[in-house]
N, C-alpha and C positions, 0 to 999 in steps of 0.2 A: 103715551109711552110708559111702558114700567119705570118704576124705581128701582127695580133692580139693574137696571143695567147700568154699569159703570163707566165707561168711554164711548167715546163717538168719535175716535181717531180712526176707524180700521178701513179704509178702502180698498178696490181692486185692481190686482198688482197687473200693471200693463195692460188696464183696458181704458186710459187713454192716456194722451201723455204728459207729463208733468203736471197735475192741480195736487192742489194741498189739499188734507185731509177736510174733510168738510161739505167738498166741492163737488164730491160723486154721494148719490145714496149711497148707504151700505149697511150691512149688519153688523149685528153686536151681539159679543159676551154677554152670557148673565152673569152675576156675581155666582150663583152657584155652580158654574159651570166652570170657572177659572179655580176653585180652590188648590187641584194637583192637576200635576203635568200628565195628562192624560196617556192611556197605551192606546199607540196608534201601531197597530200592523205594517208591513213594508207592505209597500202599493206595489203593485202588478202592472211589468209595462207591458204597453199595448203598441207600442212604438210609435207612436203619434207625439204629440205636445200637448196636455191639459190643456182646457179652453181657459182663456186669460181666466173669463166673470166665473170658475170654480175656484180659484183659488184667492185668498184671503187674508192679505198679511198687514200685520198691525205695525204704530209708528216703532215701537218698541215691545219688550218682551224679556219677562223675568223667569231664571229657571226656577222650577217650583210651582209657576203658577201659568206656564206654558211649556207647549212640548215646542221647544223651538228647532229642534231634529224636526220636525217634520213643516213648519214655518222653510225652514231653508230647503226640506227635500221639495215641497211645492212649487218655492221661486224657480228651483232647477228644472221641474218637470213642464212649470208655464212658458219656460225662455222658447223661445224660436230661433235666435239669430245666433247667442255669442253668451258664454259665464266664465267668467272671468276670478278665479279664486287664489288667495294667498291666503295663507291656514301655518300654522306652527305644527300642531300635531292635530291624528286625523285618523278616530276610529268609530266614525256614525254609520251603522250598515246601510240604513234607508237612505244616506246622503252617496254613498259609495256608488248604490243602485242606479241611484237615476242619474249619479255625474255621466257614469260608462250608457246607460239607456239615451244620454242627451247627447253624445258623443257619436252611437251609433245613428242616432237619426238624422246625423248630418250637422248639429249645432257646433259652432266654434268653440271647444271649448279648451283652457288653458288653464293648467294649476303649477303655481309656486309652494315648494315645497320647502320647511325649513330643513337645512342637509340634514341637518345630524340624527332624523327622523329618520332619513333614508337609508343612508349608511349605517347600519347597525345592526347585529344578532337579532332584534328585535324589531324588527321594524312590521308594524303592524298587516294584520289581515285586507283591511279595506285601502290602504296605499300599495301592497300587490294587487289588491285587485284594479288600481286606475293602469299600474303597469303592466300586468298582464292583458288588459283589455284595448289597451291600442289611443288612452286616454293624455294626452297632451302636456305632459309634467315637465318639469326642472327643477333644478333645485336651485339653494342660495342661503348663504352664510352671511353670518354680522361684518360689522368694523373687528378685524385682530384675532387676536384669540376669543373670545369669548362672547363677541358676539354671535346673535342670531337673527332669525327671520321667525320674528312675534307675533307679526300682524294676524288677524282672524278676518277677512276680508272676503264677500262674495260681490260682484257685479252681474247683473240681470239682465242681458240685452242692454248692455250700456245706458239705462232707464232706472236701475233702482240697484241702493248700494244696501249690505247688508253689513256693519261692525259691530264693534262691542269687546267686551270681557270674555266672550263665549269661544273659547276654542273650541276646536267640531271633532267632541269628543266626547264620548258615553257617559263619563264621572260628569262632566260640565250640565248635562241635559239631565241626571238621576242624584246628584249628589252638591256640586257645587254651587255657592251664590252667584250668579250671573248675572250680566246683562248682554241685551241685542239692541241693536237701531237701525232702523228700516230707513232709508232717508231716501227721495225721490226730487230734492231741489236739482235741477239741472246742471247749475253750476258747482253744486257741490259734489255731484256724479262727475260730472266732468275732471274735479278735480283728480277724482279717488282712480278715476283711467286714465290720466295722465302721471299718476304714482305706480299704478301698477305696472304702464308699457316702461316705465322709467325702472324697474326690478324688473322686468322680463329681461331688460339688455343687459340687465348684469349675470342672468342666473346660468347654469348650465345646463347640458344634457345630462342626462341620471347613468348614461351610458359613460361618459366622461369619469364619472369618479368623484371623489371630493375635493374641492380649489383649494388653493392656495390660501395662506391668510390675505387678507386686503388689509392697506391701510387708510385709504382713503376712498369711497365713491363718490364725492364733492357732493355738492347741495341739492336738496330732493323737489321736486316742485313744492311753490308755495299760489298761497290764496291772494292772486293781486290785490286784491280790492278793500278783505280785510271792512267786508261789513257789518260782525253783527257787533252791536255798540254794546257795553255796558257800563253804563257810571259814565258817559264822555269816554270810555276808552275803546279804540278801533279792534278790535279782534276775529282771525281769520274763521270762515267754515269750517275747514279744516285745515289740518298740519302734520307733518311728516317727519321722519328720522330714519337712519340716522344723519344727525346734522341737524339743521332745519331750527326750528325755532318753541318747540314746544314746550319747554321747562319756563321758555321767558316768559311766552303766552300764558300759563299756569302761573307764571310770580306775577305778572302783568294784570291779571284777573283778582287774585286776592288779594293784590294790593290796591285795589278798586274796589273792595268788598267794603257795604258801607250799615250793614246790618248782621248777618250770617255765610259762616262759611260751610258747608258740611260735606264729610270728606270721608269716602270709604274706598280703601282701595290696597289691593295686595299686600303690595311691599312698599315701603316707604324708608328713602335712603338716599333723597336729595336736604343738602346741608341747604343747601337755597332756597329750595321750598321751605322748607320749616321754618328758614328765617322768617319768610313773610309771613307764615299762618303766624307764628309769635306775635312779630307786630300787629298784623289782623285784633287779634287779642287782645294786647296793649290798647289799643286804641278805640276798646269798646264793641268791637263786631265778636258775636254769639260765635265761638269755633268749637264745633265738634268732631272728631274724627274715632274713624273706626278702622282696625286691620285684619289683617290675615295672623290668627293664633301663634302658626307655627313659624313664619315671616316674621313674626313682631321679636322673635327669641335670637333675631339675628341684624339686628339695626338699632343704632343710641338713638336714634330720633323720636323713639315713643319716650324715651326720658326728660330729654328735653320738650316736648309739650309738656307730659307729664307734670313735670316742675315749673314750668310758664304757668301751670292751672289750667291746662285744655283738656278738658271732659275728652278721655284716652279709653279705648275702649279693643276689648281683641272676640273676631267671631271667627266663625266656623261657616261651615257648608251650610244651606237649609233645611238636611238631611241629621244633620248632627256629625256626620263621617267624612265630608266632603272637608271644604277649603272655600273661605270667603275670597272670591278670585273677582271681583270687581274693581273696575278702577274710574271712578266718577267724581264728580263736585258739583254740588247745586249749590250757586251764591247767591245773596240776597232772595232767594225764590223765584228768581228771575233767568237765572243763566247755567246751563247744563254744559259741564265738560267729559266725554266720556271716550274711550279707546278701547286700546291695548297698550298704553302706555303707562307700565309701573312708573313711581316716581322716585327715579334713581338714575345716578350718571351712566350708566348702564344701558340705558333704554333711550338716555340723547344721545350719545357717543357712538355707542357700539352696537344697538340693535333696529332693524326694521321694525317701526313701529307708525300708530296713525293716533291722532285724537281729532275728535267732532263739536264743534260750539254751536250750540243754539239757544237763541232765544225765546224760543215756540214754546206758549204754554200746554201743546199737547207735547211737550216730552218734559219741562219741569217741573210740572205739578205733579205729575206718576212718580219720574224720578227723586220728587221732594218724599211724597209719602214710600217710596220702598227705603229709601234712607232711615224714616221713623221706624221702618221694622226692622229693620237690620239691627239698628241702632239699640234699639228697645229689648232686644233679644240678647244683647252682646254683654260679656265680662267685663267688669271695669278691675283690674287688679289693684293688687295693693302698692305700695310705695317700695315695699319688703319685693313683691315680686319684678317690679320695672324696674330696681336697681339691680338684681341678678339679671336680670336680662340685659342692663347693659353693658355688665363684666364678662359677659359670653358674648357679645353681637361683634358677628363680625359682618364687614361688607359680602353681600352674595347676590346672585341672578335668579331669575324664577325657575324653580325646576320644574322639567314635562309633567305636564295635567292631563293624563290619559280619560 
């Protein structure tokens, strides 16, 4: 087998059902083959369904270094039975194609949309084209005012979930730091359909208009079982908001951290969390953290690491133009947290949001080493500049990433 090729996570999506990566032959990336996010043409439907064994999707997937636009237009194009999507915003042509191609050829398919996408001057090309095309949409609004519907969610024939950082959006796929996770555990697919039918009943017809504020949709399904362990501490597959338990799980994780915390992710604006990366800190565990440039000029939480002595770091897209839009943590090298969940009361309270734990060293050792290049690339500012930043920062939500 060459040395060039770098994983052996990448199996084929629905050709049979649930084995971990490993378990089926399959092909691999060269390393020179992953350098940039390849141009891939829009595929031409044929009005059929891709045969499962053409298409190819890996555990995970970094923009930059995948076209993951076309990773999701494939899962769309292999489904046969049912795709199941909640997306915040939503401007990928080739994904537009095959939702309304998977729609016509009979597949079940359903999209939650977050409203404020919808109702608007502006409301994209490729969200006319699910509504003009006969395409199964709703919409759906946060907790109050200011929530939203965050999530970046695809389900696969109820067989394969696709999350992450990545909204399905042209900047995210050519510009922004990203991530995706391909997960196929059953019980954690199960979960992710059991959050989704749980936002369809709330959502509405686009025909309807835009709801009312809500103040409460009470508690979102959780992960009974709460098995992957790390340090002696029980923690779920997955987790949900708004409500739900996810900021705990997040302080309940690094305060289990008994080596390295490392932490990149948007916005950061939970007083909680930061408490514990400090302690983390205090108590000897390697913490590093890294944010979003233009996010970090609006939150005192980088001052306080800052001033705790946590290696505080601000990046950018992998473009240079783009927006570090990831939200992950690798602890100890052992344990991967990754969503659509900024860290901010915001995102427990008020927004539709999801985050994913595993323990699988096919998704923490990738995720460990894309943290070294982010990281490795990133600004570390001065003292002069985190203290202007934290006489400007005010509390805020993530703004649309078209």
């Amino acid at each position: 087998m060459p040395k060039t090729i770098i994983r052996a996570c990448f199996v084929l999506l629905l050709a049979a059902p649930c084995v971990t990566a490993g378990e089926l032959a399959a092909p691999f990336y060269l390393a020179a083959e992953r350098m940039e996010a390849p141009d891939v043409p829009p595929a031409v439907s044929t009005g059929e369904a891709l045969p499962a064994a053409a298409v190819v999707i890996p555990d995970y997937a970094f923009s930059g270094q995948d076209d993951i636009e076309a990773l999701i237009e494939g899962a769309v194009r292999a489904s046969t039975s049912s795709v199941d999507v909640a997306i915040y915003g939503f401007t990928l042509p080739r994904v537009a194609d095959a939702l309304v191609d998977a729609t016509k050829r009979g597949v079940a398919v359903r999209v939650i949309m977050n409203e404020s996408h919808v109702f608007t001057s502006r409301v994209s090309d490729q969200i006319r084209q699910l509504m003009d095309n006969g395409v199964n949409m709703r919409v759906l609004r946060g907790v109050g005012r200011y929530g939203i519907m965050h999530n970046k969610i695809g389900i696969f024939d109820g067989r394969l979930v696709t999350a992450g950082s990545f909204n399905w959006a042209v900047t995210a796929n050519t510009a922004n730091s990203e991530n995706a996770v391909f997960i196929r555990d059953a019980s954690a697919v199960q979960g992710y359909r059991e959050y989704f039918n749980w936002m369809w009943g709330f959502s509405g017809a686009v025909a309807d208009g835009p709801a009312a504020p809500v103040a409460n949709y009470g508690p979102p399904p959780e992960d009974p079982s709460r098995p992957v362990v790390f340090n002696g501490v029980p923690l779920p597959r997955y987790s949900f908001s708004p409500g739900g338990r996810i900021e705990a799980d997040i302080m309940g994780a690094v305060n289990s951290a008994r080596e390295s915390v490392d932490i990149a992710v948007f916005s950061f604006y939970s007083m909680d969390i930061a408490g514990a990366v400090v302690k983390a800190q205090k108590r000897g565990v390697k913490v590093r953290v890294v944010v979003d440039r233009v996010q970090a000029s609006q939150s005192e939480v980088g001052k306080i690491l800052f001033d705790n002595g946590i290696p505080f770091r601000w990046s950018q897209g992998f473009s240079g133009k783009g927006v570090m839009h990831n939200k992950f943590a690798v602890l100890d090298g052992k344990l991967l947290m990754t969503g659509s969940f900024n860290w901010s009361t915001n995102a427990q309270d008020n927004n539709f949001e999801n985050m994913f734990y595993t323990a699988s060293p096919a998704y923490t050792g990738p995720f460990s080493a894309q943290f070294e290049n982010i990281f490795s690339k990133a600004y570390a500012p001065t003292a002069e500049e985190i203290t202007q930043t934290a006489l400007f920062g005010q509390p805020g939500t993530e703004t649309p990433q078209y």
